[in-house]
C-alpha positions as CSV (number, residue, x, y, z in Angstrom):
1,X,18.2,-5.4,20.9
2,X,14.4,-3.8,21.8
3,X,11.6,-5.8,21.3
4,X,8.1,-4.8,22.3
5,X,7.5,-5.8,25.8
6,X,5.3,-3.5,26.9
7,X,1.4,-4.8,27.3
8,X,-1.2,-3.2,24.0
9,X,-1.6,0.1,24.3
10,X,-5.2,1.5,25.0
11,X,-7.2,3.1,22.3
12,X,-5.0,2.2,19.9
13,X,-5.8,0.8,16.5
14,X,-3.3,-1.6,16.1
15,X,-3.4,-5.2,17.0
16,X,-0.4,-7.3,18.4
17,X,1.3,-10.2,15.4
18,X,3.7,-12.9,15.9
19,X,5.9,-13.7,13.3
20,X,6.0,-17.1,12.2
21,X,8.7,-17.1,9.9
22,X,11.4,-15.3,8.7
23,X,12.8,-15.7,4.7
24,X,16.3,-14.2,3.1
25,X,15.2,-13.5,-0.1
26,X,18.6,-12.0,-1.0
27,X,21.7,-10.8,0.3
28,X,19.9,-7.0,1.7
29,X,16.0,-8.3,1.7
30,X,14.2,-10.4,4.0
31,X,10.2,-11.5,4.1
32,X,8.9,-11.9,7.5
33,X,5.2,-13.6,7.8
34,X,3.0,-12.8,10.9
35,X,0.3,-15.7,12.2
36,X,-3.0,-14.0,11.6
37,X,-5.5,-15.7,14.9
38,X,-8.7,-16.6,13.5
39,X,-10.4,-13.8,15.6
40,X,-8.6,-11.2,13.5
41,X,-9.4,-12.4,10.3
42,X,-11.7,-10.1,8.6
43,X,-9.5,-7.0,10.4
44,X,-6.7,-8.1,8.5
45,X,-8.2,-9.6,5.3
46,X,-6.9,-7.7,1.9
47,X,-6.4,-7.5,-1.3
48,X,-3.2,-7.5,-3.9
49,X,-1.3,-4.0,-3.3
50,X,-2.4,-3.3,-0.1
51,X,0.7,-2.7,2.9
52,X,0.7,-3.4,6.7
53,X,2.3,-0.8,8.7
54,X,4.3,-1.8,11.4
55,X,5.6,-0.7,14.7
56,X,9.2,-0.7,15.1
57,X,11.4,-0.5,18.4
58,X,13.5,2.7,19.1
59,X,16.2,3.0,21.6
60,X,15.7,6.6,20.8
61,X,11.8,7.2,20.3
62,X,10.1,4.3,21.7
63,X,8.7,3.1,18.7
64,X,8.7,4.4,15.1
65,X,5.9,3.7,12.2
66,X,7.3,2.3,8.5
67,X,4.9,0.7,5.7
68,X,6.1,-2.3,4.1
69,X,3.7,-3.9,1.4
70,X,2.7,-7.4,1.6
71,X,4.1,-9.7,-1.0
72,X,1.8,-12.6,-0.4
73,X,-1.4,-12.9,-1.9
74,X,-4.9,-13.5,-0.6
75,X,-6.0,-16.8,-2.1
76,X,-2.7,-18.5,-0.8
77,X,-4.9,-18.4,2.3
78,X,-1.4,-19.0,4.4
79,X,0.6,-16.1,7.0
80,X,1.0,-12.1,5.7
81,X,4.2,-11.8,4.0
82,X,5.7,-8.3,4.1
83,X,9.0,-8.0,2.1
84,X,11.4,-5.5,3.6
85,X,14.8,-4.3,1.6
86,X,17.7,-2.6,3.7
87,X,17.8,1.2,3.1
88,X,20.8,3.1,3.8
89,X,20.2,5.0,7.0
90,X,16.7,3.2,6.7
91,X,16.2,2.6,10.9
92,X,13.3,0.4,10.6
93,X,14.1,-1.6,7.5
94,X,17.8,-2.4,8.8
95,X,16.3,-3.2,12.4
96,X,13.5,-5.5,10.7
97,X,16.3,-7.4,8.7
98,X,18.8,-7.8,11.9
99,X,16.3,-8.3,14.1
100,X,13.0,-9.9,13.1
101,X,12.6,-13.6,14.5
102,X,9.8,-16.8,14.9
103,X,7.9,-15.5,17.7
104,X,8.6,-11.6,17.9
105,X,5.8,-9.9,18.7
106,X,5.0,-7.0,16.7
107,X,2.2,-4.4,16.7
108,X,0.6,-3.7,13.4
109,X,-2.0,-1.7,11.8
110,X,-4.8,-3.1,9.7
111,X,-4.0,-3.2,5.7
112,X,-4.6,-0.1,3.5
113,X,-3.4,0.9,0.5
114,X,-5.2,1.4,-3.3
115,X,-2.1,0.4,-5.3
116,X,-4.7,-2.4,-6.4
117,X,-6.6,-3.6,-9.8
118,X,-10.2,-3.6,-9.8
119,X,-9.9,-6.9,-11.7
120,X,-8.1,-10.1,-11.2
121,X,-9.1,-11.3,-14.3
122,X,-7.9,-8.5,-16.5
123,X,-4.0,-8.6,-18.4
124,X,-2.0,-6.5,-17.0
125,X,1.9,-4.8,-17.7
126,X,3.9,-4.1,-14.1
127,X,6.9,-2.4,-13.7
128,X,9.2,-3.0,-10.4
129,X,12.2,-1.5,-9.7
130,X,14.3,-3.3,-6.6
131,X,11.8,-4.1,-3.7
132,X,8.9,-2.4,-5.5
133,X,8.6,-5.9,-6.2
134,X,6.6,-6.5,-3.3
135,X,3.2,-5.5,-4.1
136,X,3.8,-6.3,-7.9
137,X,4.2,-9.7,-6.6
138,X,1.2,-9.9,-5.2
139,X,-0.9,-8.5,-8.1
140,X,1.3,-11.0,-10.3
141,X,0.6,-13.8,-8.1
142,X,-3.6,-12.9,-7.8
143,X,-4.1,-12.3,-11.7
144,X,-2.2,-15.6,-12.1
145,X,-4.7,-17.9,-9.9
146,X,-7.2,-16.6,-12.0
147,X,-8.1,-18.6,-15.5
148,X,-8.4,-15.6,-17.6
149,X,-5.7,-12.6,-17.5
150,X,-2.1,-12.6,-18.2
151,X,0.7,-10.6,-16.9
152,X,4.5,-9.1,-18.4
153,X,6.9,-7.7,-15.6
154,X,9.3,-5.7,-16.4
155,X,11.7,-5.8,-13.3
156,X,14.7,-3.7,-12.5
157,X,17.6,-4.3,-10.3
158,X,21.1,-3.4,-9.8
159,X,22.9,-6.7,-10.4
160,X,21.5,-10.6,-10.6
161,X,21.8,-11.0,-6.5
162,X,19.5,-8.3,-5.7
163,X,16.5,-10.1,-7.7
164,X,14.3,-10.5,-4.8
165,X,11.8,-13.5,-5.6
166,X,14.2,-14.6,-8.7
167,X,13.1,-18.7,-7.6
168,X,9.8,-18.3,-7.1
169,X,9.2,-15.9,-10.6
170,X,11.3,-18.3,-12.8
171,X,8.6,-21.4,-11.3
172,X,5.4,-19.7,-12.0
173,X,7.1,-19.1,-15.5
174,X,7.8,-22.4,-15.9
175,X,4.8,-23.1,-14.8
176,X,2.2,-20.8,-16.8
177,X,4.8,-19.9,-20.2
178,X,1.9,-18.7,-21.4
179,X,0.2,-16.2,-19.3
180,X,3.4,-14.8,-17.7
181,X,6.2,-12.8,-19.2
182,X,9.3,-11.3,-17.4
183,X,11.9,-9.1,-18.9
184,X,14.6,-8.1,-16.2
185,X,16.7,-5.0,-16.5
186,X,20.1,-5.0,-14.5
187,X,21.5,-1.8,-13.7
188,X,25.5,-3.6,-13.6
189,X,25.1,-4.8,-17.2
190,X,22.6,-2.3,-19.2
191,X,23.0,0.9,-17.1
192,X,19.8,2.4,-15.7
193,X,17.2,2.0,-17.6
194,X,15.8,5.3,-19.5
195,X,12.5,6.4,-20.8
196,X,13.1,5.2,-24.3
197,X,14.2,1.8,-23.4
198,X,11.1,1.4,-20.8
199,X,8.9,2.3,-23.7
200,X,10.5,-0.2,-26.5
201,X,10.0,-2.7,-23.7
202,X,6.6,-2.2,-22.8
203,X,5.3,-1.1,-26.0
204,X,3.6,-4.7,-27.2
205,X,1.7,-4.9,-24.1
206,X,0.9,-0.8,-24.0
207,X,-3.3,-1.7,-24.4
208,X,-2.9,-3.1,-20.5
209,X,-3.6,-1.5,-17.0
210,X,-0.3,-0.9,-15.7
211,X,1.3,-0.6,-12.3
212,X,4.3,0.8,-11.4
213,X,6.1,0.5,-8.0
214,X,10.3,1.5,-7.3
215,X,12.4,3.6,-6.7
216,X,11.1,7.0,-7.2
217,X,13.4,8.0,-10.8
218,X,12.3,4.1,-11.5
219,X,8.7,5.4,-11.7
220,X,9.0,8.6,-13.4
221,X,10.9,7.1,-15.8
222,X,8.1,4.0,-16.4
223,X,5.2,6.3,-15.8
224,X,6.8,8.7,-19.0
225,X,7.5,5.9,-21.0
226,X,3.4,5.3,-20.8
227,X,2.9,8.6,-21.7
228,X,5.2,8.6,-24.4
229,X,3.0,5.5,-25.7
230,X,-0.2,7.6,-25.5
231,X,-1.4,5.0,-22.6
232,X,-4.5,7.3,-20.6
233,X,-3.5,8.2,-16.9
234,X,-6.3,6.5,-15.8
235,X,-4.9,3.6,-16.6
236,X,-1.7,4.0,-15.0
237,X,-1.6,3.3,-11.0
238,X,1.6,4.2,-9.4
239,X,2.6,3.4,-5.8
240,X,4.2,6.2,-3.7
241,X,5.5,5.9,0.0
242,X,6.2,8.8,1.8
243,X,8.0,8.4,5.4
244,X,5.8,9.1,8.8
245,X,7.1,12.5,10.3
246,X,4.2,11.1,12.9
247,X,3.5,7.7,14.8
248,X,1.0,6.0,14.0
249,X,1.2,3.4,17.0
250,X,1.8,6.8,19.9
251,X,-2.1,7.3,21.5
252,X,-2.4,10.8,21.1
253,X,-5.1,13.1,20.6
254,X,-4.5,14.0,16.8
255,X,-8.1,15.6,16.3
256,X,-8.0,19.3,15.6
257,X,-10.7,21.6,14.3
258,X,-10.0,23.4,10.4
259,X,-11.5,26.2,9.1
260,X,-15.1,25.4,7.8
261,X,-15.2,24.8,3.9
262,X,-18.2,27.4,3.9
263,X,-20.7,28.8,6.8
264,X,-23.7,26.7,8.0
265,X,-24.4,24.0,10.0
266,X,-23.2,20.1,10.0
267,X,-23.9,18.1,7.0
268,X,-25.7,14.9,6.1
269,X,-23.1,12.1,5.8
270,X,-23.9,8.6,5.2
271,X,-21.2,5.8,5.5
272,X,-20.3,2.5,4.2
273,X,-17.9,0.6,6.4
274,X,-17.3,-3.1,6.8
275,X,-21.2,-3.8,4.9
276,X,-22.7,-1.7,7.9
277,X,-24.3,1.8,6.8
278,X,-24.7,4.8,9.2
279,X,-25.6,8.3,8.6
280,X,-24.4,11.1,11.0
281,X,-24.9,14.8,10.9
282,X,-21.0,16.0,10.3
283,X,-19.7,19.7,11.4
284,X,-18.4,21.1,8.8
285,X,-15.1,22.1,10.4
286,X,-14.0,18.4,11.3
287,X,-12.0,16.0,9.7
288,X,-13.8,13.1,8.0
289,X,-11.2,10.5,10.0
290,X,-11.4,12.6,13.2
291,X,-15.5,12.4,13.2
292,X,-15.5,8.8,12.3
293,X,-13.1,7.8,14.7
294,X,-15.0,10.0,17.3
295,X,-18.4,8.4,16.4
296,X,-16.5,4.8,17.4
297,X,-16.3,3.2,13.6
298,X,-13.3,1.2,13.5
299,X,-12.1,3.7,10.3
300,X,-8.6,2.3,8.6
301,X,-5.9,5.2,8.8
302,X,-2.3,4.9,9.3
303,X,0.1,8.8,9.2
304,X,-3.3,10.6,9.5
305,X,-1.0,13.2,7.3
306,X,-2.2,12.6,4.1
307,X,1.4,11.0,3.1
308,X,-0.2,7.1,2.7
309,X,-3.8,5.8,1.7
310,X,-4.4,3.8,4.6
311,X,-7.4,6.1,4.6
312,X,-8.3,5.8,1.1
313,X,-12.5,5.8,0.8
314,X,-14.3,6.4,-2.1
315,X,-16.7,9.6,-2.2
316,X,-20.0,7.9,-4.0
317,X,-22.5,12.1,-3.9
318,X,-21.3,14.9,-2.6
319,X,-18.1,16.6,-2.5
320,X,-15.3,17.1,0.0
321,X,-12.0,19.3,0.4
322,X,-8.3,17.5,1.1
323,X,-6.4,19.8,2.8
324,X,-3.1,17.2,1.8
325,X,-2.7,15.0,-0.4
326,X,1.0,13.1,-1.5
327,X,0.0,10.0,-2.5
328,X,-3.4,9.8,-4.5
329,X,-3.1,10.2,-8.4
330,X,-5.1,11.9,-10.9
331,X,-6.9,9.4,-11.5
332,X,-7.5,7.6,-8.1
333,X,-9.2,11.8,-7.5
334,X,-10.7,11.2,-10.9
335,X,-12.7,7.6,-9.3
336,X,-13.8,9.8,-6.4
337,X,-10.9,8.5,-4.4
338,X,-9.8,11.2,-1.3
339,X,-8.1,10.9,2.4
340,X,-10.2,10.9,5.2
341,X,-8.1,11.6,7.4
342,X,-7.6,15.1,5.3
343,X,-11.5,15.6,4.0
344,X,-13.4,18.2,5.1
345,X,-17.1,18.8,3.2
346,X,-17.7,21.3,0.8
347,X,-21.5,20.0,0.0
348,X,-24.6,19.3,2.2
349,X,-25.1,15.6,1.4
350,X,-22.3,13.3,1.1
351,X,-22.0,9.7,0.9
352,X,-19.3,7.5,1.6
353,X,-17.7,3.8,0.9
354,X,-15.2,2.0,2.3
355,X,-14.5,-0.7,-0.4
């Protein structure tokens, strides 16, 4: 077995977790919760949807990167819980599952991740497929603590043993019959689950916000059947994971110059990160990431690829080019949502927020 032994790498962005506890939610799905020291608080504070990334040993490699979303939710105020679900030929969920024990040291980067509601006290529909539960939960379990919204799952799996969090959903039923609603789907007893059927189940509860996180003909299918109801894209948020071709944790110099967006000198660029504003003057050629990172703000970022929105920021003026883009939505663009780590400018004053 590897385990990290190695002392914290310099210049990385990571910090070093022990986990404190290790759960089997099922027979192929395990939660494992890291201790948070109170120094690392506000690095690691986050809100319902967001994922941790995590650095996994590699006989092979070293290390490798792989995003798992965290399944607990903020106001429990106790240890991050990421939920991770075996994958066939999946290296770092198997490893997680076989491996992961009390006390492992793991490195792991800050929370990212827009698969969120702007509102905890809004009803919402989700859709999970299998361990797309995990983020789903944690919306579920955020809306629920508040006094106002309610919330219908509809939750697919392959058979009754593969319902990850089957306990804890059938309590908080129990416990608020009136605010939440489950439907489950199993694949063993009503086949997979088609557009039609997805949009005769949803259909009462079609006014919501909806969220939609599973496998990936899961969310095609749940994403249609909102189309098919006449539901706006904008209020549809679906959550996409994309595997690193890059590691996240390896201290390399990923800066590298692009072709300007247009001729002229740097631009004015004002930030908002962690409630502390700056204003730089930002060569056009550069990455919006790269710069930041350069200028010493502690920017969040993860593949630096454009394949997750650990990088998400919100452009408030202005306007800026992605060069990639594989995760952000219609509407996340539509909100002024881009990747810094792919954003180059396009116009001579630009502001930006961190939210």
């Amino acid at each position: 077995m590897t385990e990290l032994t190695d002392p914290e790498l310099p210049g990385a962005d990571f910090c070093r977790l022990h986990i404190a506890r290790t759960i089997a939610e099922t027979h192929d799905a395990r939660s494992i919760e890291f201790d948070v020291p109170p120094e690392l608080a506000e690095r690691f504070r986050y809100r319902p949807g967001q994922f941790l990334t995590l650095r996994v040993p590699s006989d092979r490699t070293g290390s490798v990167g792989r995003c798992y979303s965290l399944s607990s939710a903020p106001h429990e105020g106790g240890p991050l819980k990421v939920t991770v679900k075996r994958v066939r030929e999946g290296y770092g969920s198997n490893w997680l599952c076989d491996n992961a024990h009390p006390g492992m040291a793991i490195d792991v980067l800050p929370p990212g991740g827009v698969f969120t509601p702007k509102s905890l006290r809004a009803s919402l529909l989700l859709f999970a497929g299998g361990s797309g539960i995990t983020p789903v939960m944690s919306i579920l379990k955020s809306v629920l603590a508040q006094d106002s919204g309610k919330v219908t799952l509809i939750y697919a799996n392959r058979d009754e043993r593969s319902v990850i969090f089957a306990d804890e959903l059938n309590a908080l039923c129990a416990e608020q019959p009136d605010r939440l609603t489950v439907l489950h789907w199993l694949e063993t007893v009503q086949g997979l689950p088609s557009v039609a059927q997805l949009a005769a189940l949803a259909e009462p509860w079609s006014d919501r916000e909806v969220f939609i996180c599973g496998p990936g003909a899961f969310m095609d299918a749940a994403a249609a059947a909102m189309t098919g109801l006449g539901v706006h894209r904008k209020r549809v948020h679906v959550e996409k994971f994309i595997s690193l071709s890059r590691n996240p944790f390896e201290v390399e110099d990923t800066t590298e110059e692009v072709e300007p967006a247009s001729a002229g000198g740097p631009v004015s660029l004002a930030v908002d990160l962690d409630g502390e504003q700056h204003t730089f003057a930002w060569p056009r050629q550069r990455k919006l990431l790269d710069f930041l990172l350069e200028k010493g703000l502690d920017a969040p970022y993860s593949c630096r690829e454009g394949n997750c929105s650990a990088c998400a920021c919100r452009i408030v003026s202005g306007e800026v080019k992605m060069l990639n883009n594989e995760v952000l939505e219609p509407v996340d663009l539509d909100e002024g949502i881009v990747l810094a780590c792919q954003s180059i400018p396009v116009t001579d004053d630009i502001s930006v927020t961190y939210e």
